[in-house]
N, C-alpha and C positions, 0 to 999 in steps of 0.2 A: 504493500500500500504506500501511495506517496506521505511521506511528512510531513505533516502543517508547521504554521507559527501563528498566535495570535494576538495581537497588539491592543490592548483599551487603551483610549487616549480621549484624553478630556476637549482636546481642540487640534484643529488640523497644524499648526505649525509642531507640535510636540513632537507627532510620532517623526518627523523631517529630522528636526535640531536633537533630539537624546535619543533616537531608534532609527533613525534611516539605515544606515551601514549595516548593523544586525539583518534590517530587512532586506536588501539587497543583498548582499552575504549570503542569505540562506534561502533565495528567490535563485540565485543562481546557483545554487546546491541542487536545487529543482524541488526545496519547499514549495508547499500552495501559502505563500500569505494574507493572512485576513486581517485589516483593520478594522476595527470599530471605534468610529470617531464619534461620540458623544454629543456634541455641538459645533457648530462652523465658529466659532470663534467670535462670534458677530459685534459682540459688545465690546470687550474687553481687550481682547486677539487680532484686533484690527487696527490699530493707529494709523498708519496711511489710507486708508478706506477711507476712516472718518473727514478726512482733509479736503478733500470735495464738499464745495457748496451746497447744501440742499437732498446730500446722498440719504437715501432712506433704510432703513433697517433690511427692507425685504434685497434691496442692491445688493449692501456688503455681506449678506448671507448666500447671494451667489455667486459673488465674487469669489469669496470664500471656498465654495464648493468645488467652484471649475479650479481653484488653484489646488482642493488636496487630493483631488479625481485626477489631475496631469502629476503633480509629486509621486503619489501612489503609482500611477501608470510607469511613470522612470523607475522605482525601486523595484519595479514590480509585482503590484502586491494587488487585492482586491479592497475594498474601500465599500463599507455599509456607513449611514450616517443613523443617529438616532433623532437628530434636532431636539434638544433638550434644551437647549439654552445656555448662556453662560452668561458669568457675575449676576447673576450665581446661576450655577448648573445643579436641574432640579431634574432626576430620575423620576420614572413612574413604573408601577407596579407590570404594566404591561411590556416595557421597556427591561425591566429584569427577568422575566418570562422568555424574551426572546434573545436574550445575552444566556443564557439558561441554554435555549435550543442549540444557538453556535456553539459551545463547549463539547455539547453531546454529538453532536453533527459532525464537526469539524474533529472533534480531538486532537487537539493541537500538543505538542512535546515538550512546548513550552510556552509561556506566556508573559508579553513584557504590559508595563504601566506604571504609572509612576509612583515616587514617593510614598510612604506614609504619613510625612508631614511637610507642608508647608508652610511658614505663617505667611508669605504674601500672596498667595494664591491658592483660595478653598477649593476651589473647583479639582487640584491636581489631587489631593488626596480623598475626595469624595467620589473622583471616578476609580482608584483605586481601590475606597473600601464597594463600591460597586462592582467591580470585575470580582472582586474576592468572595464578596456573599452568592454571584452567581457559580462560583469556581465550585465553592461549598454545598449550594442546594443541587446541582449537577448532580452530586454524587448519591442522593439521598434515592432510595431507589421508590420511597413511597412519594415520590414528586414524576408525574405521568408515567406512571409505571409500565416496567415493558421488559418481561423475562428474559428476553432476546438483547436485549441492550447489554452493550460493554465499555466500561466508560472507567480510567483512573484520572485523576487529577494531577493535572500538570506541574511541573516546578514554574516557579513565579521569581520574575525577574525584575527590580525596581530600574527603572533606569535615570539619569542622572537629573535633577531640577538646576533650576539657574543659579542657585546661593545654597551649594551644597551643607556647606556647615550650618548655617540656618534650619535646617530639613533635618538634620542629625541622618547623614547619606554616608553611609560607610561602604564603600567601593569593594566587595571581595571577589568581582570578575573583571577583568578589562578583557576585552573583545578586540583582536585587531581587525581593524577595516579597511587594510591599504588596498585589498585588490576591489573593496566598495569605494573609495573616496571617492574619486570621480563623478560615481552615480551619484553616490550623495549631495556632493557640493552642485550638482547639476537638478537635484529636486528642493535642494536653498532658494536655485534663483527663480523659483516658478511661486514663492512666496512673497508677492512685492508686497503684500500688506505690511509684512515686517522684515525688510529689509534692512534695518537696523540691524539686524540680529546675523547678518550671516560671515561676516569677520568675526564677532564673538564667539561662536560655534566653529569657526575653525580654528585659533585658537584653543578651545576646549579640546577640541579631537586632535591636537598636537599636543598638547600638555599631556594628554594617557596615551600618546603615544611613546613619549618619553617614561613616563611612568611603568607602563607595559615591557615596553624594552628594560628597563635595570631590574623588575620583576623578572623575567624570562631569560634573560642571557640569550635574546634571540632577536634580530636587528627588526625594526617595527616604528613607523613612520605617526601612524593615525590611530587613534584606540576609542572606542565607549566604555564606560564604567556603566555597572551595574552591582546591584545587589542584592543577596538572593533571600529570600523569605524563610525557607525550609532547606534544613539539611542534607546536603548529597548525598547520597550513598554508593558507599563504591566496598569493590572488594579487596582493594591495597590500594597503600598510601602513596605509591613510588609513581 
């Protein structure tokens, strides 16, 4: 069977700037990847949108969309949207029902999303504790029961917020992405709402690239941090 990966991500610029390269990476492994972006960013996730005269809400939310549906299409990965909203990102009951069904559907090997904590942005760790509760009722086999179903629960992988020490982000994976950079810094620039941000980001994926390399004794340009929620298990430590 092919190998999934599945990404929650609270707004389209995230899964780009802390999870592009993963998702490329393992797109071209011949993973199927699935994002599920939570809201288009509309309110908050926007500052150049907003800078037009007169632009209206319903605009920058599809601005927004056609830039994480071409992002997504470069890493390439598939791209569900929830439209929930943002500042503040409000889930609905029906909405975890069918983050529910992807888990079981999909079965992905792993799963990235962000943080646990942010203090300047609720919305990163409320789509978290949402991938997690769906991660959780997935399993429950009295939740649409079905003899036939087989389903284990993924490892969960944080991946990095903007003011790591803020967040309390303790890094125990770097990921090199040098044979992603490329694609990635090529689904940066499909983000002009925040173009601000895409010198910051690479910067950040130099800095674990260095980091990565004096970890590994093994030459490495570009890295993502991440970190992992549950325990690995392995059969030796070597």
């Amino acid at each position: 069977m092919q190998k999934t990966g599945l990404v929650v991500t609270a707004h389209p610029g995230d899964f780009v700037w802390r999870a592009g390269g993963a998702i490329a990476l393992h797109a071209a492994k011949g993973y199927r990847m699935r994002i599920v972006c939570l809201s288009f960013g509309e309110r908050g996730e926007s500052q150049w949108a907003w800078k037009q005269a007169g632009v209206s809400l319903a605009e920058v939310k599809n601005q927004r969309r056609g830039e994480a549906e071409r992002a997504a299409a470069i890493l390439g990965a598939e791209i569900e949207f929830f439209d929930a909203g943002d500042y503040p990102l409000r889930t609905t009951p029906d909405m975890l029902d069918r983050l529910i069904d992807i888990y079981r559907e999909l079965k992905p090997a792993f799963v990235l999303t962000h943080s646990l904590e942010d203090p300047y942005n609720v919305d990163h760790p409320e789509a978290t504790r949402f991938a997690q509760e769906a991660r959780i009722v997935a399993q429950a086999a009295g939740h649409k029961p079905d003899p036939d179903r087989a389903y284990a629960a993924p490892p969960v992988f944080l991946f990095e917020p903007h003011q790591p020490e803020q967040c309390n982000f303790k890094p125990n994976v770097i990921l090199n992405i040098d044979d992603a950079w490329e694609t990635k810094r090529r689904a940066f620039e499909v983000l002009a709402a925040q173009k601000h941000l895409w010198d910051y980001y690479t910067r950040v994926a130099l800095n674990r690239g260095v980091q990565g390399g004096r970890n590994s004794g093994r030459a490495m340009t570009y890295g993502e941090a991440y970190q992992r929620i549950f325990p690995q298990i392995v059969e030796e430590l070597a």
